[in-house]
N, C-alpha and C positions, 0 to 999 in steps of 0.2 A: 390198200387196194385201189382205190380212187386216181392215187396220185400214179399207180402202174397203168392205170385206163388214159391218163391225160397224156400219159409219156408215149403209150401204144399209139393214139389220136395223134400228135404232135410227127412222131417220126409218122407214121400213114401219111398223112397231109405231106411230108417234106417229099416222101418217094413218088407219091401219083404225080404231084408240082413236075417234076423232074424225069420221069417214065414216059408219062403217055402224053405224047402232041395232043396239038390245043384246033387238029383238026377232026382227031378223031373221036367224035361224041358217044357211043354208042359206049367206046371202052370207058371212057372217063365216070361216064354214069354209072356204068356197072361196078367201078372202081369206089365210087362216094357211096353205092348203097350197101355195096358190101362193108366199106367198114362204118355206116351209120348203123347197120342190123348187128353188127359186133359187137360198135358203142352202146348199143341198145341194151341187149343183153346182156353186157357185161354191167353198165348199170344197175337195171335194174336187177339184176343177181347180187351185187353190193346191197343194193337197197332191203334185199329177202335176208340176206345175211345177218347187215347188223341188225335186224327187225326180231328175227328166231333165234340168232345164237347156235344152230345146231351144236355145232362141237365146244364153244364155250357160255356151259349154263348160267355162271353166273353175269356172266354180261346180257343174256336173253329179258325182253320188256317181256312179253307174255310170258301168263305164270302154266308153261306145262314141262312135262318131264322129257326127257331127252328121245325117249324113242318116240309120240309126238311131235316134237320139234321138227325134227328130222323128216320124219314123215309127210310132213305139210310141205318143210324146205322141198324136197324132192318134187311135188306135184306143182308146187310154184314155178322152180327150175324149170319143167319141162314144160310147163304151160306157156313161158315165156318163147323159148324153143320154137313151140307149135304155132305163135303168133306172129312173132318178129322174122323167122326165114320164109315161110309164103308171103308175107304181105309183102316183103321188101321184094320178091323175084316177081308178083304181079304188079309194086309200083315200075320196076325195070322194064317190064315187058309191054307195061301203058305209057313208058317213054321213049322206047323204040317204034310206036306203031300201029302196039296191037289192036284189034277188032273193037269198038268202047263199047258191043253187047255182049263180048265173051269178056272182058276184063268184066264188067259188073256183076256176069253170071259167076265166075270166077273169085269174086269180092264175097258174093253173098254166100256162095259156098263155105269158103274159110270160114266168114264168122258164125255158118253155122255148128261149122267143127270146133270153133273158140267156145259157144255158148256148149255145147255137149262136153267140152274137156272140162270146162269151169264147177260147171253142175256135178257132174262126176266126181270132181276134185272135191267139192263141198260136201257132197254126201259121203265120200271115203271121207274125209276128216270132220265131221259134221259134230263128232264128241271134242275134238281140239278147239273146232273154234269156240265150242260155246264154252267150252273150260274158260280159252284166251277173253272171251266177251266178261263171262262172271269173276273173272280177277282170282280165278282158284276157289271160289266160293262159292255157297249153297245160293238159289237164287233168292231166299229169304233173308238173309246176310248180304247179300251185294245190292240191294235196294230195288226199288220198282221198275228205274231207266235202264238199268244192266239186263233187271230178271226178262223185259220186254221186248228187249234187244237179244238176248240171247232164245227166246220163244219164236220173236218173230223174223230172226234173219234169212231163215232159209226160206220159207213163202217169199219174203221182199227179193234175194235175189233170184230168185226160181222169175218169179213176174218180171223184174226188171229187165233180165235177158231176153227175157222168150219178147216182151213188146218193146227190147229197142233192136233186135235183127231183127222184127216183123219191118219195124219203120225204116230200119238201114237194108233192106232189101227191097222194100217197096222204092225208096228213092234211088237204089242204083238200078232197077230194071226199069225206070221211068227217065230216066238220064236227067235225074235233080240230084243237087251235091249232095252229096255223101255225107258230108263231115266226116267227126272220128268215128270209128268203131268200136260197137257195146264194150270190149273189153279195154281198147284203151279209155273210153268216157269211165268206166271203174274205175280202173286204174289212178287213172289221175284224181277222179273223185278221192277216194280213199288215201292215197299220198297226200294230199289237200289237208283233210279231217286230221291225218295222222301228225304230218306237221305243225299244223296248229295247237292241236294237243298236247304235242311235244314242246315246242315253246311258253305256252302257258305251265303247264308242269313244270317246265327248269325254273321260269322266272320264281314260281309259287314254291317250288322245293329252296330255291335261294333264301326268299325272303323265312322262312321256314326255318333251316337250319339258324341262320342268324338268332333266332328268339329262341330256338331249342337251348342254343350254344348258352345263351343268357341265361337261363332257366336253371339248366345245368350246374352252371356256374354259381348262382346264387342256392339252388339246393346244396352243393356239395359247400358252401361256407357256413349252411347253416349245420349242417351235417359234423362239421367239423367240432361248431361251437356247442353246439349238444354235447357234444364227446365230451370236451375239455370240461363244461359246467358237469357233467356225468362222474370225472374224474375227480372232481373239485372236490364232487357231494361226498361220494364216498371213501375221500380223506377225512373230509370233515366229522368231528362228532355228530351220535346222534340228537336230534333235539327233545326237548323233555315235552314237549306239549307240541303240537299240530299245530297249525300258526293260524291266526284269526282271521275274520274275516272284514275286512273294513268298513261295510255297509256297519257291519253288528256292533262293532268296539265301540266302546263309551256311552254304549244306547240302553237306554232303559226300559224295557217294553212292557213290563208289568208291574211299574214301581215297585222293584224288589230290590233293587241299588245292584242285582248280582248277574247281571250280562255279559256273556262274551261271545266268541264264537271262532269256527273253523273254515276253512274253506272249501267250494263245492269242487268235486267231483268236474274234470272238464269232460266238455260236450263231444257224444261218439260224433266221428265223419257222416256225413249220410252214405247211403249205399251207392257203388258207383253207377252211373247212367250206363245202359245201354250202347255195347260198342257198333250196334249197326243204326243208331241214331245218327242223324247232322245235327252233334252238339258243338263243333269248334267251329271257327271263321276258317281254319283250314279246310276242313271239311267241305265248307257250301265254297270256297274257292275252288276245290276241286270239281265239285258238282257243274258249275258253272263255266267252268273251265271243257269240261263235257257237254256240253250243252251249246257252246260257241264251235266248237271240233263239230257238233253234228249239225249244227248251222251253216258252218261254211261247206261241207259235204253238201247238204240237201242245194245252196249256192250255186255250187263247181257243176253237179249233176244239171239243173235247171240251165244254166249259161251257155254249157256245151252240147246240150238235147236242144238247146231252143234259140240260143241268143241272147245277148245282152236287152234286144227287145223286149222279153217276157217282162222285163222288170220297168220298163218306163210308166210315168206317170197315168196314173186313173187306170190300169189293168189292174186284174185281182189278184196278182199276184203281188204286185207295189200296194195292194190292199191288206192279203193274206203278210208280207213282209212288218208293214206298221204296228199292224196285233202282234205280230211274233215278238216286235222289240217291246213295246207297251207290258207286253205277259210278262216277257225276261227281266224288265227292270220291277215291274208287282214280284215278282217270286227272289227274284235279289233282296230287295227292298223287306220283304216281309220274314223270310229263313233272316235276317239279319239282325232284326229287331229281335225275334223270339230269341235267337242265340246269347244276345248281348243280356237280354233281360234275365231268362234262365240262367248264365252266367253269374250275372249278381245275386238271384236266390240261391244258390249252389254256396257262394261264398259269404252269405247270409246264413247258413246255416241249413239250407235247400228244407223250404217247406213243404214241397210237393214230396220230398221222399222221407216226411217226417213216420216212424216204424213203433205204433205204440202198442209195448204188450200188454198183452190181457191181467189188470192187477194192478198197472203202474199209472191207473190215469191219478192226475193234478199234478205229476212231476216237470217244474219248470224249463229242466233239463234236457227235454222233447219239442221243448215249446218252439217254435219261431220266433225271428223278431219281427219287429213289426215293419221294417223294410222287406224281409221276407211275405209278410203277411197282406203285403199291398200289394206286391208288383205283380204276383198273379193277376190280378183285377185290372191294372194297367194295360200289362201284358196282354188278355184279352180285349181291352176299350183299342188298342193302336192295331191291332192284328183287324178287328174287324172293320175299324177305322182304311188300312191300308186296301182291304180287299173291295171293300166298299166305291172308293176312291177308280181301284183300278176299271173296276165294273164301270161307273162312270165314262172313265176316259174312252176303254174299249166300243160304250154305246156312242158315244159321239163320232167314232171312226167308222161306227156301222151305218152312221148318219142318221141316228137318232137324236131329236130335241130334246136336249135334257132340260132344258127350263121349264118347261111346264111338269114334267116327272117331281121336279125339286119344289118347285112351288105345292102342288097338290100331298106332297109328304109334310110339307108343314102343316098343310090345311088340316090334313092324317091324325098328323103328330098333337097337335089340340084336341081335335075332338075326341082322340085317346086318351091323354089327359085328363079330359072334365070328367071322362066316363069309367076312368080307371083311378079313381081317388085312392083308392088302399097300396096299388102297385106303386104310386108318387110317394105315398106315405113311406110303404116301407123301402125304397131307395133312399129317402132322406135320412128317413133314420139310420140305415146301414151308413151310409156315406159321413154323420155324425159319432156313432158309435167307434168306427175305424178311426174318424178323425182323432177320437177323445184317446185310442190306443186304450179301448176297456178290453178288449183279447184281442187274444193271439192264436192263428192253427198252433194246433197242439194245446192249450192247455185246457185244462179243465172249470166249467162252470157250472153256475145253476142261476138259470133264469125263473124262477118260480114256476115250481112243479116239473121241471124238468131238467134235465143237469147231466154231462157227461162230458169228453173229449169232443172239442171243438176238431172235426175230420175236412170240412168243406168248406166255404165262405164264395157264396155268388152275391151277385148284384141285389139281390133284393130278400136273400135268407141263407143260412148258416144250417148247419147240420151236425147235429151232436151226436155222440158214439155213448151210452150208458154203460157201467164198468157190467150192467150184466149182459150187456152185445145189440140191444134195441139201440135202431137207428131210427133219432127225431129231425124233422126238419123243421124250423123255427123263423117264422118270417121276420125280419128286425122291427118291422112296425110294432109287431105283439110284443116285444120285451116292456116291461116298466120297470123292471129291478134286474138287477145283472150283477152275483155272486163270482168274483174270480180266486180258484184255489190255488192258483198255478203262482203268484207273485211272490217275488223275493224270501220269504221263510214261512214258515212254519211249527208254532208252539205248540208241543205235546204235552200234557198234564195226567198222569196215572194215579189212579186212588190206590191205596194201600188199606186193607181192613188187618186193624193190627189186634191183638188182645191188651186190656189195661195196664196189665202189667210190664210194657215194654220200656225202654228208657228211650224217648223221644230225641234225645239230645246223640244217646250212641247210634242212634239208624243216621241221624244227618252225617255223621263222620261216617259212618260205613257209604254212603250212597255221594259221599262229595268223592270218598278215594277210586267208589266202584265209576263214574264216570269218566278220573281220569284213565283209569285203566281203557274205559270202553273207547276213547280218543284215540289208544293205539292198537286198535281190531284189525284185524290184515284185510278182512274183507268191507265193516260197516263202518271204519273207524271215519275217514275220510267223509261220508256222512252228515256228521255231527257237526253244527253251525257253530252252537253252545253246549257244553258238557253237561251233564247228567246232577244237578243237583235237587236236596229237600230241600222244601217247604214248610215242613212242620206242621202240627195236627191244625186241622183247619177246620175239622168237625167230630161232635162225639155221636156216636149212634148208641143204640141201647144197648149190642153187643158188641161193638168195636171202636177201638179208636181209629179213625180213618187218619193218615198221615196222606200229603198228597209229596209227587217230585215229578220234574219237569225238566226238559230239553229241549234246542231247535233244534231242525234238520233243514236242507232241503226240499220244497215241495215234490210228493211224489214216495220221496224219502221215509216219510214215515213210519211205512207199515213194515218195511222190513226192520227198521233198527227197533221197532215198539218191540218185535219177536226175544230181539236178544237181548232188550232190558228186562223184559219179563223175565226171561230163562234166567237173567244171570244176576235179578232180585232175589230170587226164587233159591237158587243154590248158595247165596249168599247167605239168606236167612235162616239156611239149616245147618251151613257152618257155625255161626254164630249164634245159634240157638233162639233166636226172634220166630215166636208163632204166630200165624194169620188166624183171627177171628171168624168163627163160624155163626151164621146168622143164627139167633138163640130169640124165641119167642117165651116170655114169660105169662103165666095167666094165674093169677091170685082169687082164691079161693076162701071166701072168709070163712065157711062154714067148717073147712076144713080146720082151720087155726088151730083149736079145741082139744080137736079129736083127731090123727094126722093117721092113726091106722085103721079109720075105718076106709075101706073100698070104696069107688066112686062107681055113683050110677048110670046108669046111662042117659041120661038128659044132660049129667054134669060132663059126659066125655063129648058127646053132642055139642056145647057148649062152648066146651075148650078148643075143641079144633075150629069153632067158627070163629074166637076169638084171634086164632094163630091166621086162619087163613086169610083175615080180615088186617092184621101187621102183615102179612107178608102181600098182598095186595096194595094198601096203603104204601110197601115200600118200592113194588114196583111200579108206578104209578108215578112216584118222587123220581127213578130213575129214566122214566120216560120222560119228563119231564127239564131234564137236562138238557141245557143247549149240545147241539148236535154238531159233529165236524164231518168234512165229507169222507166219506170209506166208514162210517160206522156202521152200518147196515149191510158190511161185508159177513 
């Protein structure tokens, strides 16, 4: 269409050259403005086209549907119509001659029929545009600058017309220049913004596709090689054991010479962020890419209301301009860093979206690392760092003394200091603790008397989640001991109360075979660090022989594979005919020795049961007694 407007332009030009003598002026003029209102039109009709697409949706930039499209095209259509054939017959008629108080009366009239078509036009389409402004989206999904813009366009344009035909009519019934008129200073504004955001866009969708293309390309190779190792495995036999863990192999952990181990369980994704967050560097390039489009708008607008004078030096608007740039490179500057850093926790293991259920605290498997565990805290020291900074620069543009501001915050910052000894304390210690890498978010501790899910970690105290849901906050200076259950394994030891009669030697062969079996559990087998073996009787009680056997797992692990060793001791030993020891108090009775049918009295039953109650006290008392591991007290 373009190239049909330059061919129309081109023959036009050849025939008026060649038509109308070069004495007669009146035709010649009326000649150039009829086909410059042509040109006009038929432009800017181009321009409405490829903008909405009516009849071809998928090439349309705004996200609305076809009978919208349409709808808008048309009122644009004719709005151009309604502007370009008057103005062009009253420039013609102010260059033959006419009256210069009826042309400007004449002037102001039009543009007040421009400002009533436009308004009209906005308010029939006033659901389109704000569709076209929120990108087809809720205005809680298309961010604050969209949802603001879409709330506040129709007051902004409703004012802007109505006060600049106030002022483009005041200056044509005054006979001071004119300039353009309200709807061409739009116009051209909005072309302005549109193009700029258009070029930024391609360049930003280029560089874009390029790393997509990459992305792509290296997911679909790994894709591939998953497959082929996928195919490998299941030609391959199956293995008879789970394969070990390397940390565990050839280690010894409780001089028992019989260690080994399997490997953990790998760690879930975290949940995905938020899609109406700016979590990519595409994202905040597009942001800002918006943000430059309505920069050079508010520009185009200011330049052509006022002159290229509003902006020279020491006006406030070359004042308002310096803050504007100052702000955009602080809010560049700062969404950049957050992005970059959140990126690396993300590919850390994302600590912030660490998801722990009720039941599973000390499992390592939740935990963070400790690059994750820090950059939150970084992340916040450069964020407030950068805002800080910007604060700064902006008071210095306002013409504020910062040297004495800066001086007097050091003077501050001591005598808060002296006077805040515990708040020093416990930064240092935090900032020690972190250093030593004694936890991590996500795992589980106990700092004497208190202990749970490490959930929070600030500058100067930490916050623990207890497995029965109270939330402690813990300043680091108060730590003196620090219990971590979350680290590399975990040994589980179960007592077995057997009766005397059992053969010590066949429980160990049943519990070394029932381990390896438990190695291949479809659900806890994977699990298991080191497999399920005895220990052999390790204590006699009065009525049991106690046999103990033991396992690692992963931390966290525990408690559910303790379930299915239990369960599957338990049906073992009634296959096999092995009975568990019931606590049995005996109480000897000399008197009785004698005489065994005479009846006991009541002092002697009195007696007995104080005796029984007095073992069985005694025994729980030994069990309390027991060193403790965490979850026992579940």
């Amino acid at each position: 269409m373009a190239i049909h407007l330059v061919i129309t332009l081109a023959v036009a030009a050849v025939v008026g050259w060649g038509f109308y003598p070069d004495d007669n002026g009146p035709a010649v003029t009326a000649a150039i403005v009829a086909f410059v209102a042509y040109a006009t039109v038929r432009a800017v009709d181009t321009f409405w086209r490829m903008l909405l697409a009516p009849f071809l949706p998928e090439y349309r930039i705004p996200r609305l549907d076809d009978r919208q499209a349409l709808r808008l095209y048309r009122w644009l259509y004719f709005g151009t119509l309604v502007s370009a054939l008057p103005l062009s017959a009253f420039y013609w008629l102010e260059s033959i001659g006419l009256h210069e108080r009826s042309v400007a009366f004449l002037y102001s009239a039009i543009a007040l029929v421009h400002v009533i078509f436009v308004l009209a036009g906005a308010a029939a389409n006033r659901r389109a545009i704000r569709r076209a402004i929120l990108g087809g989206l809720t205005p809680h999904e298309a961010g604050w600058l969209s949802a603001a813009a879409a709330a506040l366009w129709g007051p902004a344009l409703t004012l802007f017309f109505t006060v600049s035909w106030a002022a483009y009519a005041y200056r044509a019934v005054l006979g001071i220049e004119r300039g353009m008129s309200p709807l061409g200073v739009a116009f051209v504004v909005f072309t302005a913004s549109i193009t700029v955001y258009a070029v930024l866009l391609y360049i930003l969708e280029t560089i874009a596709r390029r790393r997509r293309l990459k992305r792509f390309a290296e997911a679909y190779a790994a894709a591939r090689a998953e497959e082929v190792a996928l195919a490998a495995a299941a030609s391959a036999p199956p293995p008879a054991l789970v394969a070990r863990d390397a940390r565990a192999d050839g280690a010894d952990i409780d001089d028992d010479g019989d260690e080994g181990g399997a490997p953990a369980p790998a760690r879930q994704p975290p949940p995905p962020r938020s899609p109406h967050s700016m979590s990519t560097f595409e994202d905040l390039a597009k942001r800002v890419a918006s943000l430059i489009a309505l920069g050079a708008a508010a520009w185009a607008l200011i330049v052509l209301s006022f002159g290229r004078a509003a902006f020279a030096e020491g006006t406030t608007l070359s004042f308002v301009q310096k803050v504007a740039d100052i702000l955009l490179i602080g809010y560049v500057l700062y969404h950049a860093v957050r992005i970059w850093i959140d990126t690396r926790i993300e590919e850390e293991g994302g600590a912030e979206d660490i998801m722990m259920e009720p039941g599973d605290e000390g499992g390592a498997a939740a935990a963070a690392s400790r690059t994750a565990t820090l950059l939150p805290l970084v992340r916040n020291f450069l964020l407030i760092l950068i805002v800080l900074s910007i604060s700064i620069f902006v008071a210095m543009e306002l013409g504020v003394n910062v040297a004495p501001l800066l001086g007097g915050a050091g003077v501050i910052g001591l005598a808060i200091g002296f006077g805040s000894q515990t708040l020093v304390r416990d930064i240092l210690s935090g900032a020690f603790f972190l250093a030593d890498d004694a936890f991590r978010k996500g795992e589980y501790i106990d700092v004497g008397g208190v202990k749970g899910t490490v959930e929070k970690i600030s500058i100067r105290s930490f916050q623990l989640r207890h497995h029965l849901g109270a939330l402690n906050t813990v300043p680091f200076g108060e730590v003196k001991r620090l219990t971590n259950f979350s680290r590399d394994w975990v040994m589980m030891k179960l007592p077995l109360r057997l009766t005397y009669d059992t053969d010590p030697e066949k429980v160990r062969k049943l519990i070394k075979k029932l381990g390896e079996q438990l190695l291949h559990h479809p659900e806890e087998g994977h699990k298991f660090v080191q497999p399920l073996k005895s220990q052999g009787v390790y204590m006699m009680d009065d009525s049991a022989m106690i046999v103990r056997v033991k396992y690692m797992t992963k931390p966290g692990d525990q408690w559910t594979t303790r379930k299915l060793v239990y369960a599957s001791i338990r049906d073992l030993f009634a296959r096999e005919g092995i009975r568990f020891a019931h606590r049995e108090v005996t109480v000897r009775i000399p008197e009785l020795e004698g005489d065994r049918d005479r009846g006991l009295s009541e002092g002697e039953m009195q007696a007995i049961g104080a005796a029984a109650r007095r073992a069985v006290d005694d025994a729980d008392e030994a069990l309390r007694a027991r060193p403790r591991v965490v979850g026992d007290d579940r």
